[in-house]
C-alpha positions as CSV (number, residue, x, y, z in Angstrom):
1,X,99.0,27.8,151.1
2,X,101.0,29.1,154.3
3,X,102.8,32.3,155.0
4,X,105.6,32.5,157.9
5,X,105.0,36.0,159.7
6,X,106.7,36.2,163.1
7,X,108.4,32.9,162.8
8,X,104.8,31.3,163.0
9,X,103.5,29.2,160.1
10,X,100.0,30.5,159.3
11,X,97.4,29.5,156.8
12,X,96.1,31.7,153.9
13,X,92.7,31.8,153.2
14,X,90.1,32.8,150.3
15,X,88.0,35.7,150.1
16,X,84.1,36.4,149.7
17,X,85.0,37.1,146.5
18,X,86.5,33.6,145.9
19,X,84.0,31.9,147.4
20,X,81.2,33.5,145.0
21,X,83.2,32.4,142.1
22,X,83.3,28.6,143.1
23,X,79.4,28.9,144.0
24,X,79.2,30.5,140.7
25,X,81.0,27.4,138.8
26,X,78.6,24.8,141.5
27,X,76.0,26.1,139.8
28,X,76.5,26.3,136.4
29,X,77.4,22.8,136.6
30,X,74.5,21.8,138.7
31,X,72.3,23.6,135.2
32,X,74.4,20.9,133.6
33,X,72.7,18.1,136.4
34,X,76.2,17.1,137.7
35,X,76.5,17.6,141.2
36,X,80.2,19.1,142.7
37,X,81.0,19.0,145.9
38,X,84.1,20.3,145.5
39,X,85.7,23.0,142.5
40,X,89.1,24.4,141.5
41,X,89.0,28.1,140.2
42,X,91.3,30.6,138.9
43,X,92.1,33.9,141.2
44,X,92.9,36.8,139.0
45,X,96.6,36.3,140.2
46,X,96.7,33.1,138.8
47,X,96.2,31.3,142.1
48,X,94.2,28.1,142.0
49,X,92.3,27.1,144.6
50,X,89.8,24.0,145.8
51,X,86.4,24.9,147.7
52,X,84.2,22.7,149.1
53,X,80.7,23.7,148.0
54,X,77.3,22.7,149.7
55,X,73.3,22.8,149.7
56,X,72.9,22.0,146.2
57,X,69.4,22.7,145.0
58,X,67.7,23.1,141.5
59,X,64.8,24.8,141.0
60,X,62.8,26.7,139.2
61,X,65.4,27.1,136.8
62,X,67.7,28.3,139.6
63,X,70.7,26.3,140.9
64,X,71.7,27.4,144.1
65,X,74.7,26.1,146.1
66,X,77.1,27.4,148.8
67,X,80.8,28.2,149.7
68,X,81.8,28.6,153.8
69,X,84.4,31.9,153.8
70,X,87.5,30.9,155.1
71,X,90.1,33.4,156.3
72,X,92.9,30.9,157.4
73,X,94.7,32.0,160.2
74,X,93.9,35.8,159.3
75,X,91.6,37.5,161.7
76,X,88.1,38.2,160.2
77,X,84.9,38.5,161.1
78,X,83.2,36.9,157.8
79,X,85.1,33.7,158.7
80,X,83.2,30.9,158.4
81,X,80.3,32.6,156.8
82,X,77.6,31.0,153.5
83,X,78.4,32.4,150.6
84,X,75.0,31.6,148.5
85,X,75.4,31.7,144.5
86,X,71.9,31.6,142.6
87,X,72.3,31.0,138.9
88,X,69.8,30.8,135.8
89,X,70.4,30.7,132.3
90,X,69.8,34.0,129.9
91,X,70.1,33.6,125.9
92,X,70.7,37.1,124.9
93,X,74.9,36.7,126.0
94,X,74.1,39.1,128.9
95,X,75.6,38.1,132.1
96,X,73.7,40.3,135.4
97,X,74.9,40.3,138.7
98,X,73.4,41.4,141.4
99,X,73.4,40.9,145.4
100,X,70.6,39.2,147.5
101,X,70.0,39.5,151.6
102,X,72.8,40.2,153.2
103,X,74.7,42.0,150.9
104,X,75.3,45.1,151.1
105,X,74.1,48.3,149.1
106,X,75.5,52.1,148.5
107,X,72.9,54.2,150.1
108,X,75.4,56.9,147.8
109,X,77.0,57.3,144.6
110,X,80.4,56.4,145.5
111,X,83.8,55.7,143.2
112,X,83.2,51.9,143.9
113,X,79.4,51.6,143.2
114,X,76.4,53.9,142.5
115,X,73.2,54.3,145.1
116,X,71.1,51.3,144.7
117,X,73.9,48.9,143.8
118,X,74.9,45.8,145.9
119,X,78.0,46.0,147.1
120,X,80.2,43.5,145.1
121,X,83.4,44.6,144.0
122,X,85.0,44.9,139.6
123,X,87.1,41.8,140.7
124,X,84.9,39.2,141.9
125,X,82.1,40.4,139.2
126,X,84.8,39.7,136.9
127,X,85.5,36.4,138.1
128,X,82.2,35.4,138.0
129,X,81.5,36.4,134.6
130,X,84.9,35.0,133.4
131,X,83.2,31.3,135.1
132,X,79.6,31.9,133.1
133,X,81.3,33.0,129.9
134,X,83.0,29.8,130.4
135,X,80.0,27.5,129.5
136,X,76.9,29.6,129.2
137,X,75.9,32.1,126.5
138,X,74.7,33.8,129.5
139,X,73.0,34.2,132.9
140,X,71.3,35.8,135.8
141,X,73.8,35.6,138.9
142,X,72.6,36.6,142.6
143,X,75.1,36.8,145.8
144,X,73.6,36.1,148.8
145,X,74.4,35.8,152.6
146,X,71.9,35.2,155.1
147,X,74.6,36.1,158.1
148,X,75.6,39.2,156.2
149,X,73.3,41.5,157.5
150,X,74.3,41.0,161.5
151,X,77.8,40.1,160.8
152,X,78.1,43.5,158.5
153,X,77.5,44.9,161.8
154,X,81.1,44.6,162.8
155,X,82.5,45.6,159.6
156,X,83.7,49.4,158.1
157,X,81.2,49.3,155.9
158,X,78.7,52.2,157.2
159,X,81.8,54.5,156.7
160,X,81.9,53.5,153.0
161,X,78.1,54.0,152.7
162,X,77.2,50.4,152.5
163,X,74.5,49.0,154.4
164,X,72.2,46.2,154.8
165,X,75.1,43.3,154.6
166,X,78.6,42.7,153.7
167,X,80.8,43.6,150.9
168,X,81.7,41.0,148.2
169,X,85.5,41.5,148.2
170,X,89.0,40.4,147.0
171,X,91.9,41.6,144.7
172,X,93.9,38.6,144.6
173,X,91.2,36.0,145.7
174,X,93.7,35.4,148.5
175,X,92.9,36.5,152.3
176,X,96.9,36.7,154.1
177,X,97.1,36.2,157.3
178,X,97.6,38.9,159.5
179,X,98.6,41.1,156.3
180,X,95.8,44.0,157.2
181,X,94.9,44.2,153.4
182,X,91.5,44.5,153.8
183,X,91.5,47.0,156.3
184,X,93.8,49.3,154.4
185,X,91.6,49.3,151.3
186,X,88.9,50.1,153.6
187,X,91.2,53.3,154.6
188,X,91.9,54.2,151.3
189,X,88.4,54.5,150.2
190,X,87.1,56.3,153.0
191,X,89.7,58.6,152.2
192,X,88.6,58.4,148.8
193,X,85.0,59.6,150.0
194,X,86.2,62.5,151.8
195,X,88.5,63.7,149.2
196,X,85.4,64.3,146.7
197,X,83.7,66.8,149.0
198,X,86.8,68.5,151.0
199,X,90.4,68.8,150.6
200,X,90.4,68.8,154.8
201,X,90.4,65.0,156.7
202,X,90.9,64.3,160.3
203,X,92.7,61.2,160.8
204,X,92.1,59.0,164.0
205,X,93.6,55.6,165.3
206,X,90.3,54.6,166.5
207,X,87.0,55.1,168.0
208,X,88.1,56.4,171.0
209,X,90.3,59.5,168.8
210,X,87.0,59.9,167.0
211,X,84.7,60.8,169.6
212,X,87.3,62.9,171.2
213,X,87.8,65.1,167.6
214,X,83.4,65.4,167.1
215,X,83.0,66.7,170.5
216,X,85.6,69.2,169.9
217,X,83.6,70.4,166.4
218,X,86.1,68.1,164.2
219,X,84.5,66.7,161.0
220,X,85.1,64.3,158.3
221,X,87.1,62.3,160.4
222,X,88.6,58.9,159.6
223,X,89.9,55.8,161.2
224,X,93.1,54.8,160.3
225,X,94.4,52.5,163.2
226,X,97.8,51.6,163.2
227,X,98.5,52.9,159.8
228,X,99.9,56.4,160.2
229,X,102.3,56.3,157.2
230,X,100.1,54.5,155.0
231,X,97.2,56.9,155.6
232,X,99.7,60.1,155.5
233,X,101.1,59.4,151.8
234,X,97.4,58.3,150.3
235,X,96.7,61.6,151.8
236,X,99.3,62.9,149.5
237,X,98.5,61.0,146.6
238,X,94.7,62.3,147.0
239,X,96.2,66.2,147.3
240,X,94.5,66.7,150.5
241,X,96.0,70.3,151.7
242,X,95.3,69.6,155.3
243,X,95.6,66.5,157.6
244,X,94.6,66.9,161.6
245,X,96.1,63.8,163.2
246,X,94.3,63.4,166.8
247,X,94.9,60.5,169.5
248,X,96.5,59.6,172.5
249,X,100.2,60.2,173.6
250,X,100.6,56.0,173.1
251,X,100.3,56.0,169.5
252,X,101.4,60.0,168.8
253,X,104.7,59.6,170.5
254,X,105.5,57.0,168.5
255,X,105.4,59.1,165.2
256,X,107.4,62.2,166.9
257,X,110.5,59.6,166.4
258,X,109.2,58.7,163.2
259,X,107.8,55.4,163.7
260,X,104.7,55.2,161.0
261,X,103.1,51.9,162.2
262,X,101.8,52.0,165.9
263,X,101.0,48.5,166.7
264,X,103.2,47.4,169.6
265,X,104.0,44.5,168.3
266,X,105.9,46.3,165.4
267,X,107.3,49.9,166.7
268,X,107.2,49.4,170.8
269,X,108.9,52.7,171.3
270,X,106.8,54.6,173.7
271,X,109.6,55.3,176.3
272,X,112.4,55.4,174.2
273,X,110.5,58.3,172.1
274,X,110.4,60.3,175.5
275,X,113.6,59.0,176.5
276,X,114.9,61.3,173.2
277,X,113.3,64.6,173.4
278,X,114.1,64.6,177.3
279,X,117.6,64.3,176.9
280,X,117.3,66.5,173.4
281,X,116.4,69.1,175.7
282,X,118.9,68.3,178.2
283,X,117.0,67.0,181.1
284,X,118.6,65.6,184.1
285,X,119.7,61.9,184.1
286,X,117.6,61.6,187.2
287,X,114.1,62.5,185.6
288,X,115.3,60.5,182.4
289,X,115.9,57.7,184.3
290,X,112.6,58.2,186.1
291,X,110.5,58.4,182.5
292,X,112.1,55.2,181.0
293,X,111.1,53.3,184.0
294,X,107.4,54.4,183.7
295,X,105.0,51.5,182.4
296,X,102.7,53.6,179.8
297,X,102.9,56.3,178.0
298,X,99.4,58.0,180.1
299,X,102.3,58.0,183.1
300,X,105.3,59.5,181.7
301,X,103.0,63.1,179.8
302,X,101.1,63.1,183.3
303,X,104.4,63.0,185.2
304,X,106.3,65.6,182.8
305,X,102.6,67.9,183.0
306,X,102.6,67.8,186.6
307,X,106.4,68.6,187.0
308,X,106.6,71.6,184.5
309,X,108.0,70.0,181.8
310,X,105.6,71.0,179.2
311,X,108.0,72.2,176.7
312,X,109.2,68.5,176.3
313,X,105.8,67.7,175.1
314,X,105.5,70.2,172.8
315,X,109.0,69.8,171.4
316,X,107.5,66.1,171.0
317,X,104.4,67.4,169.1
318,X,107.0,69.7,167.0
319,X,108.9,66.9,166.1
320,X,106.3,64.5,165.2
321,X,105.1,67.1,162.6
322,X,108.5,67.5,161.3
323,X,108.9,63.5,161.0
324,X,105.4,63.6,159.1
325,X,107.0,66.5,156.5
326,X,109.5,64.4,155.6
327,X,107.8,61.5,155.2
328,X,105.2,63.2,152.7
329,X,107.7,66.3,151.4
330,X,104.5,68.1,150.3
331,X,103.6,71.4,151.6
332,X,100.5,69.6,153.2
333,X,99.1,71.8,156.4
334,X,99.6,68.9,159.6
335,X,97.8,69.8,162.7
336,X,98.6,67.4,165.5
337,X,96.1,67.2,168.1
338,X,97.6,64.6,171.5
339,X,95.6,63.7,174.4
340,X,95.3,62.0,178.0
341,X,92.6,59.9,179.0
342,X,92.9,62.4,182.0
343,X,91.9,65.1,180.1
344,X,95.4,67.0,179.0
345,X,95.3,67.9,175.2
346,X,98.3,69.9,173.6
347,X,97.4,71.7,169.8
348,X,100.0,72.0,167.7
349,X,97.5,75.5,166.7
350,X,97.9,76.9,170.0
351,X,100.2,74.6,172.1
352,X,98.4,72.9,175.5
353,X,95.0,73.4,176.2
354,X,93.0,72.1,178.5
């Protein structure tokens, strides 16, 4: 299955999810004694899909077999990894499932899992049942992933109170290249966990915007990357009454001219944004000139700073808030917090500081 994205053809993948279900079906047939190296399963959007399953082993009235993760050409960091499925036959029509090492637990009740429970989401615990209530009356299922622990390291998952291994995942069954599902979802249910104790978040595009809002006393906090607009109408939807927004002049600018998605490969705008509100305040041609010339965005705020044009910037900060009201036409309080790596900040509560 390919997808063309940027005039490149790239390969879809499978998801964790996907990957227990085949190991699932592996091993219900290895209960049967036949050996498959290879099975075709049903994603819940109809999808079929052939995985290659290995390390077939029967004992103790376990069957135990694996399924490698594959993301395609999306980027991942559980690519590649075993995906272990234990299975033993139950008679009383129950079906359990439960995680092993290296898969994750909630250390909290959350709205995807209580404390104690391994991390493996409705979807693929439906699939898995839908594969036992397929031949068996019933069964004990276990998810496993010896990898899971270390490669959890690099994962979201501590923000969503997981730890201890990675999350059994998937919707669709299907991983999209490039198509930032996952990481989206992971957004929207950190927001999710901050909505059930405040009706206050702090959204930053990264780790660097995060440190920068703790030190300054800012709490509940959360990572949104590149996805402004996406993050800004969940934020809606979950009746938040305020949103701080805090990062660097890079991504902020971007917004002030109402560009929602920050990745430079999609909205480029930096320049052109302070190309606008200099000439919206008629500057001279000279210093526009000047500005749209400038390399980074770091260059053209220190320039304007240094050259008293400070009431550019905060006619940028006034007008990224304005672009955000429109977007989310709520009467949601927006506090826009923009920085320098040199150490300039403007407040949209009480203008430039320093």
């Amino acid at each position: 299955m390919f997808e063309v994205i940027d005039g490149k053809k790239l390969r879809c993948g499978y998801t964790t999810g996907s990957c227990a279900q085949a190991a699932t079906l592996g091993c219900i047939y290895l209960l049967k004694g036949i050996v498959l190296n290879e099975v075709e399963i049903e994603t819940k959007v109809g999808i079929k899909l052939k995985i290659n399953l290995y390390g077939h082993t029967l004992k103790d009235g376990w069957a135990t077999c694996y399924a490698l993760k594959d993301a395609g050409d999306d980027l991942d960091v559980t690519d590649g990894i075993k995906i272990y499925v234990k299975v033993r036959k139950r008679k009383d029509f129950k079906v359990l499932i439960d995680g092993g090492v290296g898969i994750g637990r909630f250390i909290e009740d959350t709205p995807y899992g209580k404390r104690g429970e391994a991390a493996i989401n409705r979807v693929p615990k439906e699939m898995i049942e839908k594969e036992v209530r397929g031949h068996l009356r019933g069964a004990d299922v276990i998810v496993y992933a010896p990898e899971g622990e270390e490669v959890a390291k690099k994962t979201f998952n501590g923000r969503l109170k997981i730890e201890g291994g990675i999350s059994i995942l998937g919707t669709t069954g299907i991983v999209r290249p490039m198509s930032n599902e996952a990481l989206l979802k992971t957004i929207f249910m950190e927001l999710e966990l901050k909505r059930k104790k405040t009706d206050e978040v702090v959204m930053c595009f990264g780790n660097h915007g995060e440190e920068f809002a703790i030190k300054r006393g800012l709490d509940d906090t959360v990572i949104i990357s590149n996805f402004v607009g996406d993050a800004l109408q969940y934020a809606k939807v979950l009746n938040f009454k305020k949103v701080t927004l805090v990062g660097h002049f890079g991504k902020l600018c971007k917004v002030s001219i109402g560009a929602f998605n920050t990745h430079s490969h999609i909205s480029d705008l930096r320049m052109e944004s302070f190309v606008y509100f200099l000439a919206k305040n008629h500057i001279s041609y000279e210093v526009i000139d000047r500005v749209d010339k400038m390399a980074t965005a770091e260059e053209a705020v220190c320039f304007l700073v240094d050259n008293g044009y400070n009431f550019v910037i905060l006619d940028m900060l006034k007008g990224a808030i304005n672009k955000i009201k429109q977007l989310v036409r709520n009467d949601m309080e927006i506090r826009i917090i923009m920085y320098t790596f040199r150490g300039d900040v403007f407040d949209s509560c009480g203008d430039r500081t320093w």
